[in-house]
N, C-alpha and C positions, 0 to 999 in steps of 0.2 A: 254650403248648400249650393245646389244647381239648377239654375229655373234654365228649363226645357224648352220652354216660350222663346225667350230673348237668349237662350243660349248663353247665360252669363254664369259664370263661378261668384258665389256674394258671398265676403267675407262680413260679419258683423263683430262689434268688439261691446259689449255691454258695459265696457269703464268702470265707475267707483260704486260699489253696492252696498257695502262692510266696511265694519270697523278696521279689518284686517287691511284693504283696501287703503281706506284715508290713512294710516300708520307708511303703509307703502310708498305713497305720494311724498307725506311727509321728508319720510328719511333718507329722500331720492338723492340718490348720488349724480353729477352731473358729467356728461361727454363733450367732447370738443367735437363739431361738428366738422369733418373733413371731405364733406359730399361736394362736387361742383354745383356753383352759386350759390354757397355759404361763404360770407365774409369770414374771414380768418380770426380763428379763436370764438368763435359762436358756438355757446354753451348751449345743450340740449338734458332733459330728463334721461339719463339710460336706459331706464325702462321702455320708453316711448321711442325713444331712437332705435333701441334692439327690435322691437316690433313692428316697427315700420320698414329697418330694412330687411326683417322676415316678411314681410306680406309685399314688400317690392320683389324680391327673388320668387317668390311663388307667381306674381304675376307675369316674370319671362320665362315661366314654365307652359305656360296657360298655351291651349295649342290656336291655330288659326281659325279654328270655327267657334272659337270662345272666348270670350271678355271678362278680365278681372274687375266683380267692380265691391267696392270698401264704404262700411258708413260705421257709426258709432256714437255712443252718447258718452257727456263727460270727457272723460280722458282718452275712451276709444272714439271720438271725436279728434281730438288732437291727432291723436296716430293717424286718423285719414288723412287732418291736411299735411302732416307733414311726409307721408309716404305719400301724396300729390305733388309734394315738391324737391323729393332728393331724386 
């Protein structure tokens, strides 16, 4: 979405809705975190690490007259702070 106002690009992530959902959580397979200022060997959800570092790359696509900005509930939640901090 793009508010015209504030000239922002908003990503939203609606997180866990469904059963289908919680099953996903569940069976989450986990990533070694390799991003700088991750301690060595820092396990992350793969799900949520793939998504954050998609919505990190979308944001240095973002041009100069416009700002990336990220929220979510749940689990798209998570993926804000952690694509806040890779």
């Amino acid at each position: 979405m793009y508010d015209h106002e504030t000239k922002a690009i908003l990503v939203m992530d609606r997180g866990t809705m469904s059963m289908d959902d919680i099953l996903t959580n569940v069976a989450a397979t986990f990533a070694t975190m390799d991003d700088p200022g991750c301690p060595p060997g820092t396990l992350c959800h793969q799900g949520v690490l793939n998504a954050s570092r998609e919505i990190k790359r979308a944001s240095l696509i973002t041009t100069v007259e416009s700002t990336l900005a990220c929220n979510g509930k749940s689990l798209g939640k998570k993926k804000k702070v952690l694509w806040d901090n890779l």
